[in-house]
GUTINU-605793 format. One record per residue (C-alpha): x, y, z. Coordinates in steps of 0.1 Angstrom, whole numbers, plus 5000, padded with zeros to 4 digits. Example, Ala and Ser with C-alpha at 12.3 -4.5 7.8 and 13.67 -1.06 7.14 Angstrom:
512349555078;513749895071;
//
This chain:
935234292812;934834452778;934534782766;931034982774;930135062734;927135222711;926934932688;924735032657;923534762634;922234882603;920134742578;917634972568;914934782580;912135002589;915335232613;915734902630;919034962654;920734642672;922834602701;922734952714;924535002746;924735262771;928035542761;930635742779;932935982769;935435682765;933535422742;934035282714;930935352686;930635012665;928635082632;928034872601;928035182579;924835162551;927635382527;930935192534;928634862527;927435022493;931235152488;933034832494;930534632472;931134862438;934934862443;934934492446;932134492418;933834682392;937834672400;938634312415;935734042412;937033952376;940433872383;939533702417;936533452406;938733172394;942033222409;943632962428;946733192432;947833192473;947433512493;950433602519;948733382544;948233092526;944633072512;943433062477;942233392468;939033302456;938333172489;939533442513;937633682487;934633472492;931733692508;932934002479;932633722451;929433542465;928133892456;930433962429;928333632409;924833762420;925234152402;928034062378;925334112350;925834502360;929134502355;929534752322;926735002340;927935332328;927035452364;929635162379;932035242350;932135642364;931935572401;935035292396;937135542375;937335742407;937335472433;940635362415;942535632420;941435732454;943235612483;940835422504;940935672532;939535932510;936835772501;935635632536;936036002543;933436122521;931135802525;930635852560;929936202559;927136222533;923636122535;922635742525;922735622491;920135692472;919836002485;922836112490;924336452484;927436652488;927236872520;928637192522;930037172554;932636932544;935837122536;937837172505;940336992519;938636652525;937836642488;941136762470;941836382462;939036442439;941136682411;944336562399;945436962401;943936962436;941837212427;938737302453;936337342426;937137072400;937436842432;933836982444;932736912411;933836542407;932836452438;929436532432;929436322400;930436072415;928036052444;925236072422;926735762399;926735632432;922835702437;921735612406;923735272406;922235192438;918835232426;919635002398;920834722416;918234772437;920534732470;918334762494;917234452488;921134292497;920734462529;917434292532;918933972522;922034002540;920534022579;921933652597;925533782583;925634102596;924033952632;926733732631;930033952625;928134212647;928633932677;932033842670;932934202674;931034262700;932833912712;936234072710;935834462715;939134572735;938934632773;937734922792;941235082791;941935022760;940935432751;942235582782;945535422775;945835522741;945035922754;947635852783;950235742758;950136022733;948736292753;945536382735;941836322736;939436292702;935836352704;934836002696;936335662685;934435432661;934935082644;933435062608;933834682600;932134582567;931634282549;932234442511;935134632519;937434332506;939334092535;942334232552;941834622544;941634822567;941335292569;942335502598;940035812590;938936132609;937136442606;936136772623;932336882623;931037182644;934437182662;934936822674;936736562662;935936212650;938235942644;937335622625;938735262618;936935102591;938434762581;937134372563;937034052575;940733952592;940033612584;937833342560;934233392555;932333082556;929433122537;926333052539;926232922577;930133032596;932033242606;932333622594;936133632599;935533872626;936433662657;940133762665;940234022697;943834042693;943734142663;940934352665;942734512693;945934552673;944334692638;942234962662;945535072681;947135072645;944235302629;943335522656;946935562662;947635742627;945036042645;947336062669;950635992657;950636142615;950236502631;953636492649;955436382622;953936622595;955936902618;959336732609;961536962593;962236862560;965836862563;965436532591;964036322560;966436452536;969236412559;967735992571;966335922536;969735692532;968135422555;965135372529;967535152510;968034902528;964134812532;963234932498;962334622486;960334482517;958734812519;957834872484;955534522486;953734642514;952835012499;955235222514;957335312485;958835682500;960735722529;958235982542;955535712544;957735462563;958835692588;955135752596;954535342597;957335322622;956235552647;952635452646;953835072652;956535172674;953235312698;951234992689;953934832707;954335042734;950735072744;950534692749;952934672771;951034972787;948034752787;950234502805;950234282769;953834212774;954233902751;951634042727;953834352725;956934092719;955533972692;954134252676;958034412678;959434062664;956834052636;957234382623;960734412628;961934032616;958233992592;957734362577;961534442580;960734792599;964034742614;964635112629;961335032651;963334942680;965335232682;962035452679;960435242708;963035342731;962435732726;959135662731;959735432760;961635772781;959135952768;956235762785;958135782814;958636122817;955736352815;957736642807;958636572774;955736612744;955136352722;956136622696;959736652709;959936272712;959036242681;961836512670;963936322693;963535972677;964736152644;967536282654;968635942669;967935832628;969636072613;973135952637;972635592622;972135762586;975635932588;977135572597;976035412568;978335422540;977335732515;975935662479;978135722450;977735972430;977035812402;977035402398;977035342361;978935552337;977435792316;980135692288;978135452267;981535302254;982135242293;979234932281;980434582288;978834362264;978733982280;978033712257;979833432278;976733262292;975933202251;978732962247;978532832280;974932722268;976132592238;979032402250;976532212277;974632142247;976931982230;978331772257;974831662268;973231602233;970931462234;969831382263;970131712275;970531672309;968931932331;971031862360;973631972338;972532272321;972032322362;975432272373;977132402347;975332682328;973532862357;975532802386;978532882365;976833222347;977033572348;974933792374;972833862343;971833502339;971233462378;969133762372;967133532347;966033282366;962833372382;959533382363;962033332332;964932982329;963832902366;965932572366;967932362347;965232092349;962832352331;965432482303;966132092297;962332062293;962032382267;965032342248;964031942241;960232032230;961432302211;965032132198;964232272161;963832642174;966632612193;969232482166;968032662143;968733012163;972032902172;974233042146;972433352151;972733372191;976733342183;976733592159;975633872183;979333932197;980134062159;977134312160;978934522186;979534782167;975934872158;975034812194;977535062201;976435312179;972635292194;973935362227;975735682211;972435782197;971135692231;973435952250;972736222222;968836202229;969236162264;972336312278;971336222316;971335842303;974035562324;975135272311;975135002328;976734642314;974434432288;974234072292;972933812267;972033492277;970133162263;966633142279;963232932281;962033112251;960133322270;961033692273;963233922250;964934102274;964634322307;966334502330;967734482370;969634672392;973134552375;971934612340;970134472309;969634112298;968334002271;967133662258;969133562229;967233252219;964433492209;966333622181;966333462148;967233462109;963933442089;964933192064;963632872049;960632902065;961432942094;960333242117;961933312152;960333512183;962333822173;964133902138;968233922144;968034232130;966034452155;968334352179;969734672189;966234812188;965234582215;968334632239;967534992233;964134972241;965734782276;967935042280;965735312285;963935072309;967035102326;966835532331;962835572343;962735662376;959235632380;956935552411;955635192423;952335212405;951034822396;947934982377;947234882340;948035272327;951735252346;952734952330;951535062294;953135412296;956735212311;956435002284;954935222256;957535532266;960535272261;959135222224;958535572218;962035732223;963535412207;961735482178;962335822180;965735782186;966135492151;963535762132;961635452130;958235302147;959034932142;956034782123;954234512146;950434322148;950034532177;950634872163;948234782131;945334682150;945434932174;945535192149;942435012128;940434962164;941635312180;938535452191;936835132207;940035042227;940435372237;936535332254;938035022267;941335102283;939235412300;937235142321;940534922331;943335142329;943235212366;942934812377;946034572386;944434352357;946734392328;944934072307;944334152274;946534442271;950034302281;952534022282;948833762287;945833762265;942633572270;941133732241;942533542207;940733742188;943434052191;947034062192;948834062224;950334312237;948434612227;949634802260;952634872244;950435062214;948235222243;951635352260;953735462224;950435642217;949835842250;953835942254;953736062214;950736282226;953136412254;956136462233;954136632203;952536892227;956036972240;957637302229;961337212243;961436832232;964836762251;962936862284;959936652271;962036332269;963736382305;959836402317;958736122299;961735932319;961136082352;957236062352;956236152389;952536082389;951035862356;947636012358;949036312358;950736272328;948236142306;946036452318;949036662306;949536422274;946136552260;945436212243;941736102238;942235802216;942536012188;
//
């Protein structure tokens, strides 16, 4: 038997309502919400749609992007003429730095677009994501603008008309959910488990929010409280006559124990001390990686994914879902790699069996249980790499290693050799330079033999790098006087696919020596010999920012533009490049332009990949150099600026602070 719920259907036809059901204080409201619908459509409108129409790249599950994002870009095609509306272009400069749960927030508290308006009633507090400062009043303010961009856009694209349009969809995800709605003690065991009651529950699926995203959200109104799981499609649209990806009750199930659990769950583990994820923070490294992909890049935020999954799992068994819970545990533990959830589930476990203890204390509990295992693990040095930059191991072994295969395979040049014995046989640098770079002997064989002129022709100057030490040595000196705070770790050159300079990993710096080059004869390399140090520099201080995860366009240009700055400021110098002249001549109009993108994942056009031929590439490094000079000119104490500039907490922050306006 399935869940009694208050199923509202909306498509602004004439106050039409479908599939209303009789309610208790235990149901479950299902709502296709007229805002989220609007919401979902001018994210996917103005921030993804681009990048998604043509790309055959594979999502985590297997399917070509362009097809799992097929409902967003079947609408994406029909209104992509609106796409540089300077309504869209204000709304999307919000919506991109918003997290997604402040902005179902606000949408489902305001009045329907186009008539929507800020309401008094909601707090200060909801709306602080708003202001960078978090300030009430600026946050107040913006919000507004946006909603109104939001009203006026609406009216332009005349949406009404998609809702019209849209009818036999929304009837058809509206029965799969109704399909697959959890059982009738699905609620009561969630309140059992964690002790607490809300006001109401309520699923917000959408068809625009993109596929596989999904908000736990709540708010109070006239003393009550209201908690909310909007999510997309979990699974392939078929469009025009299929499926709405809807159809999974397990999973439907799962995602509403996950999102409604955050209600329940995040307030107990705000009222941690601070010291318990001080004291556990140590166990972050071994998942950093795993947990960095998936979002959760502090310690703070993983502890608040385990013990909302840790009561996912618990509750199923609850529910008498043994083998579901099984495989929930296996998949998150063995999958996502939250390996502390077990020992979380067994606190949880006495504490469901013993109604004396609060949910609080076992979540205190569970904590201290983490912060034993934290004192097993083996401490952190102090400090890994030496801050003595003549402590610097320069390795240029994988260069004659290269060129000794050469020799010996000339000139067939044998990939299973340059396999066997170049990589296999390398330093961790060039093992560090495989992926997205050499990737195979088979594909070095393949460069080096359609590009065998390039490649003789820098060889003399690849070997000559182990006699420019010296001035290699005396940048990392300048370096350290800069920079005082700076390590050093070891600097390793190696003989690539002619394909990337140089870059940095946990070990150290590498750098590509094929790309460097005598200009003689006519002949012109990737990278002149002599701005070799500037470019192991400009690694180096790669190698000291201690910056965020942030994928977004303005990240990456202020990580790469704030490595160009201090290496010019350090040489006195700002290397002359196509980039830097263009930019300079075109200023004003690519300032307009990086306003509109910088807060996208996109970075086409402005880094490392460019589309446009009629610009130079790599023009983010300009945009970056140009917004960390701002920052550093502004600075009264300019050794304080350039440990900032290295240790950049929040990147729209700092451009805020920078002052720069494309001038």
């Amino acid at each position: 038997m399935k869940i009694r719920a208050l199923i509202f259907f909306i498509l602004i036809l004439a106050g039409t309502t479908y599939g209303q059901s009789p309610t208790n204080s235990k149901s479950i409201r299902v709502e296709f919400n007229h805002n989220v619908e609007f919401g979902g459509f001018v994210f996917f409108l103005g921030s993804l749609g681009e990048q998604y129409e043509n790309n055959d790249d594979l999502t985590a599950n297997g399917v070509k992007k362009k097809d799992w994002y097929a409902y967003n870009l079947s609408l994406y095609k029909k209104y992509k003429s609106f796409k540089n509306d300077k309504d869209l272009t204000t709304a999307v400069q919000y919506l991109e730095r918003l997290e997604g749960s402040d902005l179902i927030r606000l949408l489902i508290r305001v009045d329907d677009f186009p008539k929507a308006k800020l309401l008094v009633e909601i707090r200060d507090q909801d709306l602080l994501a708003f202001s960078i400062n978090r300030d009430p009043a600026e946050a107040r303010e913006n919000a507004s603008e946006f909603i109104e961009a939001l009203n006026r856009f609406y009216t332009t694209v005349n949406f009404d008309e998609y809702f019209h349009g849209s009818k036999r969809y929304y009837e058809q995800a509206h029965q799969e959910i109704t399909d697959g709605l959890p059982s009738d003690e699905f609620i009561p065991a969630m309140e059992k488990f964690y002790r607490k009651e809300f006001d109401s529950y309520t699923l917000l699926p959408s068809l625009t929010l993109p596929n596989g995203m999904a908000f736990g959200v709540s708010y109070v109104a006239n003393g009550k409280t209201k908690i909310f799981n909007s999510f997309g499609a979990f699974a392939v649209q078929h469009i025009p006559d299929g499926a709405m990806g809807f159809a999974d009750e397990k999973h439907l199930r799962e995602l509403s124990t996950h999102e409604f659990g955050h209600s329940f769950s995040n307030p107990a583990v705000q009222q941690l001390p601070a010291r318990l994820f001080d004291e556990t923070k140590i166990l972050y490294e071994p998942i950093r990686e795993a947990m960095d992909n998936q979002g959760y890049n502090l310690w703070k935020s993983c502890v608040y994914e385990h013990f909302v999954r840790a009561g996912e799992v618990v509750i199923a068994k609850n529910l008498g879902l043994r083998k579901d819970a099984a495989q929930l545990e296996k998949q998150y533990i063995e999958n996502r790699k939250f390996i502390y959830l077990r020992d979380i589930i067994q606190i949880l476990e006495m504490y469901d069996d013993d109604r004396k203890i609060t949910y609080q204390e076992a979540v205190n509990k569970a904590m201290e249980k983490l912060k034993v295992m934290a004192a097993k693990l083996p401490q952190p040095k102090e400090a890994k790499f030496s801050k003595n930059p003549d402590d610097i191991k320069i390795h240029t072994e994988d260069i004659h290693s290269f060129w000794k295969v050469f020799d010996e395979t000339y000139p067939d040049l044998n990939g299973s050799a340059f396999q066997e014995r170049y990589i296999k046989t390398g330093s961790i640098g060039l093992q560090n330079f495989l992926q997205n770079r050499i990737e195979s002997g088979s594909n070095l064989s393949k460069t080096v033999k359609e590009n065998l002129s390039y490649y003789q022709a820098i060889r003399a100057s690849s070997l000559s790098i182990e006699k420019r030490t010296q001035a290699l040595y005396n940048s990392f000196h300048s370096l350290k006087q800069l920079y005082p705070d700076a390590v050093f770790p070891d600097v390793y050159f190696v003989i690539g696919a002619k394909n990337t300079g140089g870059t940095s990993f946990n070990e150290g710096v590498i750098i590509g020596a094929e790309m460097f080059g005598e200009e003689k004869d006519g002949f012109k390399p990737r990278l002149n010999i002599e701005h070799l140090d500037g470019v192991v520099t400009h690694e180096l201080f790669h190698f000291q920012q201690n910056y965020p995860l942030d994928q977004s366009l303005l990240a990456q240009c202020i990580r790469e533009g704030s490595a160009n700055f201090l290496t010019s400021l350090m040489k006195g110098i700002h290397e002359a490049s196509n980039a830097n002249e263009y930019g300079e001549k075109h200023k004003e109009e690519l300032w307009k332009e990086f306003l509109t993108t910088m807060h996208k994942t996109n970075w086409t056009n402005w880094l490392y990949y460019s589309k446009d031929k009629s610009r130079p590439r790599d023009l983010g490094y300009w945009m970056g150099y140009k917004i960390t000079k701002a920052y550093y000119d502004r600075a009264e104490d300019k050794s304080k600026a350039v440990k900032e500039i290295l240790n950049i907490k929040d990147f729209k922050i700092f451009l805020m602070e920078s002052g720069y306006q494309g001038e």
